[in-house]
DRENPA-3360 file (N, C-alpha, C; in nm, 2 decimals, always signed):
BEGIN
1 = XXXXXXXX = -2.78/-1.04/-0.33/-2.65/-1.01/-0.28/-2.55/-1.01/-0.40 ~ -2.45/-0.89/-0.40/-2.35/-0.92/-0.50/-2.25/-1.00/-0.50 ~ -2.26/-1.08/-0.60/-2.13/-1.21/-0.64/-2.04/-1.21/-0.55 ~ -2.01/-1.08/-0.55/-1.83/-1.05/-0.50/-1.89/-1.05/-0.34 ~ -1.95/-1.01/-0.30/-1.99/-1.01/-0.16/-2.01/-1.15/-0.10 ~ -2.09/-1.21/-0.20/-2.09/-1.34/-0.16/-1.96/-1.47/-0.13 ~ -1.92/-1.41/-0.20/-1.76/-1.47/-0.23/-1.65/-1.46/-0.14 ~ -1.68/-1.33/-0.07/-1.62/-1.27/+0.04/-1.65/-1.37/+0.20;
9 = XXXXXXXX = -1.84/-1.35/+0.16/-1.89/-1.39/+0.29/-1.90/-1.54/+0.32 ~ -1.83/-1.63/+0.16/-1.79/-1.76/+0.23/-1.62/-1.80/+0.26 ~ -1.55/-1.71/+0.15/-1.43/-1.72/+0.23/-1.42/-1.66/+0.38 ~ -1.50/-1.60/+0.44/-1.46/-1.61/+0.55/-1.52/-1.69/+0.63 ~ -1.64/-1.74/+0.61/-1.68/-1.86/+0.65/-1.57/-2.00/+0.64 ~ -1.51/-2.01/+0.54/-1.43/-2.07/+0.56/-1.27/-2.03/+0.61 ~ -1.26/-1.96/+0.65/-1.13/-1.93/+0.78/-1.15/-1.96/+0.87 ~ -1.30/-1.95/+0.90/-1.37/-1.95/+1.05/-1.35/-2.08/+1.10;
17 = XXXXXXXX = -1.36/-2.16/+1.00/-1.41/-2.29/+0.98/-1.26/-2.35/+1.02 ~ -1.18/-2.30/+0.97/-1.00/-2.39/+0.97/-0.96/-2.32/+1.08 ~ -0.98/-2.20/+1.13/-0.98/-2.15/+1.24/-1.01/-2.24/+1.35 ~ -1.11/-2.27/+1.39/-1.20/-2.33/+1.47/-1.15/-2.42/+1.51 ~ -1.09/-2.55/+1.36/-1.03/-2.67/+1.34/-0.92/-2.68/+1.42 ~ -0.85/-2.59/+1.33/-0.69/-2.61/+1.38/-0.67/-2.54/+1.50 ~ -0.71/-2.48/+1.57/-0.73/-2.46/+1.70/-0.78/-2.52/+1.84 ~ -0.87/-2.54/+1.80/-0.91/-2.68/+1.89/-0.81/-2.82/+1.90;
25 = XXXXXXXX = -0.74/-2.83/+1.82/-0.64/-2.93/+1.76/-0.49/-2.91/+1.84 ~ -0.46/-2.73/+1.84/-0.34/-2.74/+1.93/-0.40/-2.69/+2.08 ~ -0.49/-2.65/+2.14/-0.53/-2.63/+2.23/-0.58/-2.77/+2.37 ~ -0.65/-2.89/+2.23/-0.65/-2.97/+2.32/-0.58/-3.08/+2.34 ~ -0.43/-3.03/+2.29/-0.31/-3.09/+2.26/-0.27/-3.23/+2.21 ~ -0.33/-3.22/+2.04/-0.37/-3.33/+1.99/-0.23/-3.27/+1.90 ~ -0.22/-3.14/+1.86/-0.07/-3.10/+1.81/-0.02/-3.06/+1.94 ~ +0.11/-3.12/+1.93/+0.20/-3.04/+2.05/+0.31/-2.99/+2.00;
33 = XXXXXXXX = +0.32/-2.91/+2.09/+0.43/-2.79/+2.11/+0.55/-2.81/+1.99 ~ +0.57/-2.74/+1.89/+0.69/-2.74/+1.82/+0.65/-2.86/+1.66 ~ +0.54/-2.93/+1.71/+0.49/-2.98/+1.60/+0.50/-2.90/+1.48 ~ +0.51/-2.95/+1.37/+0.49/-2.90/+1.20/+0.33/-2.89/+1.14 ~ +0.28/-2.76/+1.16/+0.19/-2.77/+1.05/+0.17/-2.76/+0.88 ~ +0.11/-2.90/+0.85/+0.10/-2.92/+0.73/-0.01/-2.85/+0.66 ~ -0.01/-2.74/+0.59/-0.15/-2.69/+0.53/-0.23/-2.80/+0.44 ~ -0.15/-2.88/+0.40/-0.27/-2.94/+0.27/-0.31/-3.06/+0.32;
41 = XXXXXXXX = -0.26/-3.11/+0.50/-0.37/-3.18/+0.57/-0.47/-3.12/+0.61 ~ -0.47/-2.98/+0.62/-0.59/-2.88/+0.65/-0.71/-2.89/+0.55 ~ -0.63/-2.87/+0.43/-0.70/-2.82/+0.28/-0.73/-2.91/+0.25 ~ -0.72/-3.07/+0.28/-0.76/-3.20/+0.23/-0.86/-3.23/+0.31 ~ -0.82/-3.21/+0.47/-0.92/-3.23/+0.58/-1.05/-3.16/+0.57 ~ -1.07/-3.05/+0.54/-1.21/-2.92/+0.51/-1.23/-2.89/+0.41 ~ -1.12/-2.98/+0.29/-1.21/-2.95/+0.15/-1.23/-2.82/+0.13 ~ -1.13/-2.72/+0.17/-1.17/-2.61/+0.12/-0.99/-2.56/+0.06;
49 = XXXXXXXX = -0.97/-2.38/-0.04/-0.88/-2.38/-0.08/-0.79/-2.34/+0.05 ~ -0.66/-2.29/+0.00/-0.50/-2.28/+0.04/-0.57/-2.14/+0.13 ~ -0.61/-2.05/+0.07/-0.62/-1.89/+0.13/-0.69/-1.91/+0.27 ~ -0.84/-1.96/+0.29/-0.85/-1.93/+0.40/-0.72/-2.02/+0.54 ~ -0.69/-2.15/+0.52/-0.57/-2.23/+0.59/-0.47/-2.07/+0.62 ~ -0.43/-2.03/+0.53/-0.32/-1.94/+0.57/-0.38/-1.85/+0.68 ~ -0.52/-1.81/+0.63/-0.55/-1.66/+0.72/-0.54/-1.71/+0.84 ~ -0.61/-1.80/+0.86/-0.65/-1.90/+0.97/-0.50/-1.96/+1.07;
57 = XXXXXXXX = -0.38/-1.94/+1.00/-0.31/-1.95/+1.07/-0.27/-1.84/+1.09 ~ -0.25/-1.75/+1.01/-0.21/-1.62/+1.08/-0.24/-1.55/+1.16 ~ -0.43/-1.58/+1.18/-0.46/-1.51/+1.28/-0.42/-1.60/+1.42 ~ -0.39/-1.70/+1.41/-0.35/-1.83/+1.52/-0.20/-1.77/+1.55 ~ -0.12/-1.75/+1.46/+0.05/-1.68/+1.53/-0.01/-1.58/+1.59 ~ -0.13/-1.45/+1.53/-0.13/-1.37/+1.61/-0.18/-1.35/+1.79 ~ -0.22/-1.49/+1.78/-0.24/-1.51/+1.92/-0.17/-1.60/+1.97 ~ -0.06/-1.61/+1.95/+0.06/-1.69/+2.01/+0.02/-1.85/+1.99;
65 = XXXXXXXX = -0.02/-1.88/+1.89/-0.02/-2.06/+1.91/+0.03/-2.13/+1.84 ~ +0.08/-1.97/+1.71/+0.17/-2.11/+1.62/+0.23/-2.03/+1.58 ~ +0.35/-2.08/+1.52/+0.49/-1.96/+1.51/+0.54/-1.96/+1.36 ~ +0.46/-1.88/+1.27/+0.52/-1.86/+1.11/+0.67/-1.86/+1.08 ~ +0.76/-1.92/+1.10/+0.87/-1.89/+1.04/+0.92/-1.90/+0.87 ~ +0.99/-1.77/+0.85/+0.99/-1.76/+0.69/+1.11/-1.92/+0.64 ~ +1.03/-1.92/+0.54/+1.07/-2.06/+0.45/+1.13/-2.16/+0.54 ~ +1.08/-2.19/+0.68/+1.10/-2.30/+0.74/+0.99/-2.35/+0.79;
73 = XXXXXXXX = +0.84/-2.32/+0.74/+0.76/-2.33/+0.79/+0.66/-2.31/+0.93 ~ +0.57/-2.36/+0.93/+0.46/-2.36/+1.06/+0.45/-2.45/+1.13 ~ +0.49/-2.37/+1.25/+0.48/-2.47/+1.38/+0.42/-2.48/+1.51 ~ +0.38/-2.59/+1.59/+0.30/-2.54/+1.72/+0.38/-2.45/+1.77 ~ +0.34/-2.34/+1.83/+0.42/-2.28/+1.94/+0.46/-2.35/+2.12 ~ +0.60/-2.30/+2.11/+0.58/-2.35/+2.25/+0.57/-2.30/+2.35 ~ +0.55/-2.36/+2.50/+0.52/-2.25/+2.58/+0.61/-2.23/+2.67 ~ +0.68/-2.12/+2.73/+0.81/-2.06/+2.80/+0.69/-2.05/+2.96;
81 = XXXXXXXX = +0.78/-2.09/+3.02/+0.74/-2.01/+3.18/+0.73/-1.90/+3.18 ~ +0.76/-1.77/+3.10/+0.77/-1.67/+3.10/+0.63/-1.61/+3.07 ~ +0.60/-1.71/+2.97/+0.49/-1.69/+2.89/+0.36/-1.76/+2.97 ~ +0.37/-1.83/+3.09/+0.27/-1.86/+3.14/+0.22/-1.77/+3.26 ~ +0.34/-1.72/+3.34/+0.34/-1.61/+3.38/+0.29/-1.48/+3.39 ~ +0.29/-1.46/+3.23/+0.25/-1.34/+3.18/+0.09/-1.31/+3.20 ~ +0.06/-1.47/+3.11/-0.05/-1.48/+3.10/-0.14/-1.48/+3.25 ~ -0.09/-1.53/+3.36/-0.16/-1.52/+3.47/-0.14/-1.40/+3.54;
89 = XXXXXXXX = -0.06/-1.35/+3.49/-0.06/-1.18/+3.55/-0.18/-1.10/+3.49 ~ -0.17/-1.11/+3.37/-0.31/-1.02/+3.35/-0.41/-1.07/+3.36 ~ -0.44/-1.17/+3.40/-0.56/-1.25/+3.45/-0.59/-1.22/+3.60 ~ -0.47/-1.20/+3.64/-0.47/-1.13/+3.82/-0.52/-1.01/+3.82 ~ -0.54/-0.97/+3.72/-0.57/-0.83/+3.70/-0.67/-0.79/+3.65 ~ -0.70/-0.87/+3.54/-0.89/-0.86/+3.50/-0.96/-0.92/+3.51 ~ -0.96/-1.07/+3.59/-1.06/-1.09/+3.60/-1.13/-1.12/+3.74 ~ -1.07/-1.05/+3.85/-1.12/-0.99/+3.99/-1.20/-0.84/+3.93;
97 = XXXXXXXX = -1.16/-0.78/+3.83/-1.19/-0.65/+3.78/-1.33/-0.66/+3.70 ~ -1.35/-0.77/+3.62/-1.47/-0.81/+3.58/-1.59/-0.84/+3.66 ~ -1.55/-0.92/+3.78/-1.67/-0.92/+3.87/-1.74/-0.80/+3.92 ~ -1.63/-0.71/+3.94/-1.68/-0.58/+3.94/-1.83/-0.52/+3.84 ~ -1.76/-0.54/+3.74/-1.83/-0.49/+3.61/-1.96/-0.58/+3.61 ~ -1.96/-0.67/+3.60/-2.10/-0.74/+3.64/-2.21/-0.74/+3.71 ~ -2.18/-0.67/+3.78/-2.28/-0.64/+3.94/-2.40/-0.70/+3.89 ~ -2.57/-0.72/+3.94/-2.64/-0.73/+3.85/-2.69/-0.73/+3.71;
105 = XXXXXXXX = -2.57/-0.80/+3.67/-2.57/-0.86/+3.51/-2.58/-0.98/+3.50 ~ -2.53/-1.09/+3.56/-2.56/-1.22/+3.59/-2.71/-1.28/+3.57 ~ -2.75/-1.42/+3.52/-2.83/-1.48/+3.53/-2.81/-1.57/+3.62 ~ -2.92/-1.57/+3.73/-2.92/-1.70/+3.81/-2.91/-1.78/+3.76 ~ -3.04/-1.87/+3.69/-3.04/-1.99/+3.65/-2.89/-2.04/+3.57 ~ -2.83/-1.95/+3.48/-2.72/-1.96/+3.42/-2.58/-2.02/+3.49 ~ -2.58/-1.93/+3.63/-2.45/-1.96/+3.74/-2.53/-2.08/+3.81 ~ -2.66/-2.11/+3.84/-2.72/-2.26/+3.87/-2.65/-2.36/+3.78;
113 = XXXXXXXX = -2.65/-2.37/+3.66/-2.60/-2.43/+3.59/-2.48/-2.49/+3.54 ~ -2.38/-2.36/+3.57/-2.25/-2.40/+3.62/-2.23/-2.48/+3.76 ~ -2.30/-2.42/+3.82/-2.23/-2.51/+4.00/-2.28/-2.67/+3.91 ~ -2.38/-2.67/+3.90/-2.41/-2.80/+3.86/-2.31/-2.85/+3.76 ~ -2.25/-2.84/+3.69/-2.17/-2.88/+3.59/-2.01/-2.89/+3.69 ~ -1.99/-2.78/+3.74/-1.86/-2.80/+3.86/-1.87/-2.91/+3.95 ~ -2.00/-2.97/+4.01/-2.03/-3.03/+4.08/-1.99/-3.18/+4.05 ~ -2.06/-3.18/+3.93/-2.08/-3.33/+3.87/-1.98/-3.35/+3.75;
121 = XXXXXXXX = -1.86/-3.30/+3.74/-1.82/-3.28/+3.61/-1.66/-3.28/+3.65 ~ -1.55/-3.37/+3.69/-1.42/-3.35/+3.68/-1.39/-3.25/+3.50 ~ -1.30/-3.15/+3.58/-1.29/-3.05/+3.48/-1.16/-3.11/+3.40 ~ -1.08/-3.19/+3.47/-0.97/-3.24/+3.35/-1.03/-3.35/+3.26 ~ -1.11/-3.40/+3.34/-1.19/-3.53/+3.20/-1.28/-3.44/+3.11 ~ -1.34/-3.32/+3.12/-1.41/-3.23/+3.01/-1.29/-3.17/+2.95 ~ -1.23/-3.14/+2.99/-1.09/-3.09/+2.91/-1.04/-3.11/+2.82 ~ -1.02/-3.32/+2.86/-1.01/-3.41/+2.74/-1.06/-3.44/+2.63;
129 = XXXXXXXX = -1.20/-3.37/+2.65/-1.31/-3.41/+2.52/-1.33/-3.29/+2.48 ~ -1.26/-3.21/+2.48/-1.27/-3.05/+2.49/-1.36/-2.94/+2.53 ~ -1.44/-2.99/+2.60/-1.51/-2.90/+2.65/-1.44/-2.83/+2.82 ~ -1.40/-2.70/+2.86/-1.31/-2.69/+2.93/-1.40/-2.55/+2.99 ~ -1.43/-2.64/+3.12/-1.57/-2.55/+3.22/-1.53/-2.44/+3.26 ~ -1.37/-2.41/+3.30/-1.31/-2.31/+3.34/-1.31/-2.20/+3.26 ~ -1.27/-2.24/+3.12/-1.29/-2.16/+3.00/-1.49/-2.08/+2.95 ~ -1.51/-2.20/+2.99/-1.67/-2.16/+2.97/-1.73/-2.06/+3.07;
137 = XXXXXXXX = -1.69/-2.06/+3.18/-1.76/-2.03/+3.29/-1.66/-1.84/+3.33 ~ -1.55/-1.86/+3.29/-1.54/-1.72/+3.28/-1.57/-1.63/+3.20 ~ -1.54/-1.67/+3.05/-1.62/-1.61/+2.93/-1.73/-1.57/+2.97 ~ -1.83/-1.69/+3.03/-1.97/-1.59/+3.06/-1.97/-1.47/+3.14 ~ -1.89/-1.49/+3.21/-1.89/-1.38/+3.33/-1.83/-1.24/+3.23 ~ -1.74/-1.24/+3.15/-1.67/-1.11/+3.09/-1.80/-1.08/+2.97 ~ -1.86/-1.19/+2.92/-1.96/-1.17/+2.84/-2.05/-1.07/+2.91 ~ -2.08/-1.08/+3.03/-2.20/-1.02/+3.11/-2.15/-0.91/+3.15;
145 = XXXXXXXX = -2.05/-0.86/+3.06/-1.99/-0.73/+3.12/-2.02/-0.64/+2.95 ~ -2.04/-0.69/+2.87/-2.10/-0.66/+2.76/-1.94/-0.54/+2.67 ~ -1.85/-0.57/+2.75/-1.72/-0.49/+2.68/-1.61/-0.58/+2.60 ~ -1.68/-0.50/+2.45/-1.60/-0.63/+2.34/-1.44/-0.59/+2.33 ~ -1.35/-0.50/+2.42/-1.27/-0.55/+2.42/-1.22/-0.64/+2.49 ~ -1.27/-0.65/+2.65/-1.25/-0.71/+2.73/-1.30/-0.84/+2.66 ~ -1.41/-0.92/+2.59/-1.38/-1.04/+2.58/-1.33/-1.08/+2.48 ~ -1.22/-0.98/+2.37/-1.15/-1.07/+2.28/-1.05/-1.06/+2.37;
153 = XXXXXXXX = -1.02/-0.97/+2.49/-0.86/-0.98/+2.52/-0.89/-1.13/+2.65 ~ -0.99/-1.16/+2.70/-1.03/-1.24/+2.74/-1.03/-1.41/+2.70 ~ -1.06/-1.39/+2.57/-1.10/-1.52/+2.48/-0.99/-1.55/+2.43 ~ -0.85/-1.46/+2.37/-0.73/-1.52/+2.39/-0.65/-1.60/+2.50 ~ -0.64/-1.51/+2.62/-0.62/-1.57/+2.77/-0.66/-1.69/+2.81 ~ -0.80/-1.73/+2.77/-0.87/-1.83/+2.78/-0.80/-1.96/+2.71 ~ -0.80/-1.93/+2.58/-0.73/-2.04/+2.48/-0.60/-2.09/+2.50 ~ -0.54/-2.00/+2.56/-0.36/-2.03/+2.58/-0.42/-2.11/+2.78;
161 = XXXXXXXX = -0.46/-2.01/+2.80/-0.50/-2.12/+2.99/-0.55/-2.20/+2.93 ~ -0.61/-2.29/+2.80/-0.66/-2.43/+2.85/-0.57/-2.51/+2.80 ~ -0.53/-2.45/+2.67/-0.43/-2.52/+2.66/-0.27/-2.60/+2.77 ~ -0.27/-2.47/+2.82/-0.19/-2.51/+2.95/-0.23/-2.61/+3.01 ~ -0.34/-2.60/+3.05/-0.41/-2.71/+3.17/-0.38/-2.87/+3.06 ~ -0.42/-2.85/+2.95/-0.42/-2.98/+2.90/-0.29/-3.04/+2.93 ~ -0.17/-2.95/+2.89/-0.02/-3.02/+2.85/+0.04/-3.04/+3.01 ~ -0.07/-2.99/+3.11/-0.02/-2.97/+3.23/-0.08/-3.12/+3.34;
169 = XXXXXXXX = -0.22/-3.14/+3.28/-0.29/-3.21/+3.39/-0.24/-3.34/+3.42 ~ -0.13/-3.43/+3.35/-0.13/-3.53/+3.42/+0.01/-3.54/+3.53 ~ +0.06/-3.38/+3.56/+0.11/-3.37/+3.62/+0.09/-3.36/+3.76 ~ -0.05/-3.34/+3.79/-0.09/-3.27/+3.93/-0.24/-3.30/+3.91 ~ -0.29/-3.45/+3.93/-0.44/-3.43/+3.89/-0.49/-3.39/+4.06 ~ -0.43/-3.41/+4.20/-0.46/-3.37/+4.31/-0.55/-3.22/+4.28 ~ -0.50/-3.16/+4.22/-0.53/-3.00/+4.17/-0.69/-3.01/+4.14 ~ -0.74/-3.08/+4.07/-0.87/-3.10/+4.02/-1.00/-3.03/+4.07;
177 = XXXXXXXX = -0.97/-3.14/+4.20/-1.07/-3.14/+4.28/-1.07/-2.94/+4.36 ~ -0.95/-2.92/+4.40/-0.95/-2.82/+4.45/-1.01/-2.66/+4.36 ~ -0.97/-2.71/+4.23/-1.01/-2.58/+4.11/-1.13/-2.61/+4.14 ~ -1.21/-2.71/+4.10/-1.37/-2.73/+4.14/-1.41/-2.67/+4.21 ~ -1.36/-2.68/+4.34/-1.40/-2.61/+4.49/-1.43/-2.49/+4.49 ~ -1.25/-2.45/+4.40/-1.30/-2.31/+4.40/-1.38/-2.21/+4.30 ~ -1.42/-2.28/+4.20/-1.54/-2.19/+4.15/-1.68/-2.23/+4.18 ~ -1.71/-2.31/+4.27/-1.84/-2.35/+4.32/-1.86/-2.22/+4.41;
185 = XXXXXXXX = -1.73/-2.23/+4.50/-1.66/-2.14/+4.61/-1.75/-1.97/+4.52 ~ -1.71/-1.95/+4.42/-1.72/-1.82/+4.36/-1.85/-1.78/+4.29 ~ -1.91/-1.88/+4.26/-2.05/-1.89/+4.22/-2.16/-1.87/+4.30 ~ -2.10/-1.97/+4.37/-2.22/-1.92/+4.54/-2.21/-1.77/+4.61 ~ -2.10/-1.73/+4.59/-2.07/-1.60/+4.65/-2.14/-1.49/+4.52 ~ -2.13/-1.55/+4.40/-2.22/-1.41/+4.28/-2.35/-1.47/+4.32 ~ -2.45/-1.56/+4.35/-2.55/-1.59/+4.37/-2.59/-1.52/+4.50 ~ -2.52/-1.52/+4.60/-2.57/-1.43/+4.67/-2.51/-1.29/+4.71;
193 = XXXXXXXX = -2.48/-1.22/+4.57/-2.37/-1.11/+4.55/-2.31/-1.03/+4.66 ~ -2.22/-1.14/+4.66/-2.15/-1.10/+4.73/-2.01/-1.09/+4.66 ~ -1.95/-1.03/+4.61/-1.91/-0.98/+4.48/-1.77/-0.96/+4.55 ~ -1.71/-0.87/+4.67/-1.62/-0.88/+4.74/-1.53/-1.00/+4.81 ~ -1.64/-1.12/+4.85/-1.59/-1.23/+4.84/-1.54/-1.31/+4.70 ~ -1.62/-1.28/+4.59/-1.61/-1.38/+4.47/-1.45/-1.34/+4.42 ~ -1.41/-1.18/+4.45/-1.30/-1.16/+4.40/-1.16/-1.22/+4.48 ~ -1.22/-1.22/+4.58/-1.11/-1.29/+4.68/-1.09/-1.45/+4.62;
201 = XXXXXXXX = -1.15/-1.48/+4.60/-1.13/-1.61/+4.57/-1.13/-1.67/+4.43 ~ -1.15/-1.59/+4.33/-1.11/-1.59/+4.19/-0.96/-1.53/+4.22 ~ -0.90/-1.45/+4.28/-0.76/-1.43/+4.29/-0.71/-1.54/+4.34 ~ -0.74/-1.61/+4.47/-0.68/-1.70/+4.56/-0.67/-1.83/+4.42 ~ -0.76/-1.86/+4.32/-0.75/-1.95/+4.23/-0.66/-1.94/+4.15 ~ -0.63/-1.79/+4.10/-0.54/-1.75/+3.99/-0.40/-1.77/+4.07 ~ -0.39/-1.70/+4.19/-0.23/-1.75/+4.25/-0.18/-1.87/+4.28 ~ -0.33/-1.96/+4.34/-0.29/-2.10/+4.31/-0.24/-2.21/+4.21;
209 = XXXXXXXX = -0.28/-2.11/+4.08/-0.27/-2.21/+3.93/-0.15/-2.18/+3.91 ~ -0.08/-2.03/+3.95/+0.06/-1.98/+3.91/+0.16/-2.05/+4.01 ~ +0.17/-2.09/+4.13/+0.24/-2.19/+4.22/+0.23/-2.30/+4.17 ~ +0.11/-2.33/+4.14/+0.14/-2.51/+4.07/+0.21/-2.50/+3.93 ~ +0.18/-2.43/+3.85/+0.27/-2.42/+3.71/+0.43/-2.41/+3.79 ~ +0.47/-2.30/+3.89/+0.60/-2.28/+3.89/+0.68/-2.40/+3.94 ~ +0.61/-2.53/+3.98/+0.64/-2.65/+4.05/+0.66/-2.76/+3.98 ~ +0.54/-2.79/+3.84/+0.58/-2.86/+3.79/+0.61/-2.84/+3.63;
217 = XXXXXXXX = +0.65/-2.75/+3.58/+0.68/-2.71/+3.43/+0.84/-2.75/+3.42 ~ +0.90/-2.76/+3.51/+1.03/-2.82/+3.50/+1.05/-2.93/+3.48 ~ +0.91/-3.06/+3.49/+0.95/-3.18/+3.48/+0.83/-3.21/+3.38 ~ +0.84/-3.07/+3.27/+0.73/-3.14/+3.18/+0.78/-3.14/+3.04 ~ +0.77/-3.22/+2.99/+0.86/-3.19/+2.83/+0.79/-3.12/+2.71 ~ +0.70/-3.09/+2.78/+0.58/-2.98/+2.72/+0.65/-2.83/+2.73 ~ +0.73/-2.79/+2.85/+0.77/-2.65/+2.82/+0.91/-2.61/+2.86 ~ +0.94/-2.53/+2.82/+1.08/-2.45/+2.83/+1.12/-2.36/+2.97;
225 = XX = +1.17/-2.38/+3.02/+1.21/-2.29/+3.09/+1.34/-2.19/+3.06 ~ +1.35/-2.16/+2.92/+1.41/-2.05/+2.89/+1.34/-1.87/+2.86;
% end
C-alpha cells in the first residue's frame, strides 16, 4: 500500500472512531443540549490528533447534533418542537413506505429475534445503556430494502429519535410498555406478511410518539419551544 494511502486510511479510521465517540455521548444524553464541546477532551480521551475531532464534528453539525458557531465555539445542539416534528413527519412517510420495499426480504429468524428482545427487554432501560431496540429494529428493516439512500437518510432520523427518547423518557415512562406492544404488534404482522397491517400500525406508533412529544416537551428543560 502507498504511504500516503495509508495515512489516509487511518485518518479516517480515526474520525470514525471520534465520530462513534462523541456521538453516542450526545445521543445517549450524557452531553446535553447546549453543552460546550471541548476538543482536547476528545484528543486526550482517543489519543489521537486535533483533525480527525474536527471532521468528526463537522460531520455531527451536519446532522444536526452539534452547532459550530464561529469563534464561540462547539455546542450540543438543542432540540426545538419544530424540529421534533419535522423529524416525525418524514418518518410518517418512509417508514410505512419501507415495509413496502421489503416484501420478501426479511429474515424470519432475525424478526424472531427482535419480538424476543421487545418481549423481554424494557426499551427505556436499553436506551440507558445505549443500546436502543427501536433504533435497531428499524434500521434492519430499511437495511432489507438494500437502498443506500434510504438508510443514510434513515440512520440520521434514527439518531436524533433516540436521542429524543432519551431526554424525553422520564417524562412518560407509562409509554414504554405500549411502544413494546406496538412493534411486537408489527413483527408478527411481517412474520405472517401481512405487510398492509404492519403499516397501519408502524403509522399508529409514529402518530402516537408525535402526541406524546406535543404533551410533554413543554415541561422538559431539555427543549425549546421556540
Amino acid at each position: 500500500m502507498n504511504p500516503l494511502d495509508e495515512k489516509e486510511d487511518c485518518q479516517q479510521s480515526y474520525k470514525e472512531i471520534a465520530y462513534a465517540y462523541i456521538k453516542k455521548q450526545i445521543i445517549n444524553g450524557i452531553l446535553k443540549p447546549g453543552s460546550i464541546i471541548d476538543e482536547k477532551k476528545y484528543i486526550s480521551a482517543l489519543c489521537i490528533s486535533r483533525t480527525p475531532v474536527r471532521e468528526a464534528l463537522s460531520r455531527l453539525s451536519e446532522e444536526g447534533l452539534v452547532t459550530i458557531m464561529s469563534r464561540r465555539g462547539i455546542t450540543v445542539s438543542h432540540i426545538l418542537i419544530k424540529d421534533v416534528l419535522d423529524i416525525y413527519d418524514v418518518r410518517t412517510v418512509l417508514e410505512p413506505h419501507i415495509i413496502d420495499l421489503i416484501e420478501g426480504k426479511t429474515d424470519k429468524i432475525r424478526l424472531e429475534q427482535f419480538r424476543n428482545d421487545f418481549n423481554n427487554t424494557p426499551m427505556m432501560a436499553s436506551t440507558a445503556t445505549g443500546r436502543d431496540l427501536d433504533s435497531e429494529f428499524h434500521m434492519y428493516l430499511v437495511e432489507c430494502t438494500g437502498n443506500k439512500v434510504l438508510i443514510s437518510t434513515e440512520e440520521i432520523l434514527m439518531s436524533q429519535s433516540q436521542r429524543i427518547r432519551v431526554l424525553s423518557s422520564a417524562s412518560d415512562k407509562d409509554r414504554d410498555s405500549e411502544a413494546r406492544s406496538e412493534h411486537i404488534t408489527m413483527i408478527e404482522c411481517l412474520l405472517n406478511n401481512k405487510l398492509s397491517e404492519a403499516k397501519q400500525i408502524c403509522l399508529l406508533h409514529l402518530e402516537k410518539s408525535i402526541a406524546r412529544y406535543r404533551t410533554i416537551f413543554s415541561d422538559s428543560m431539555f427543549f425549546s419551544l421556540q
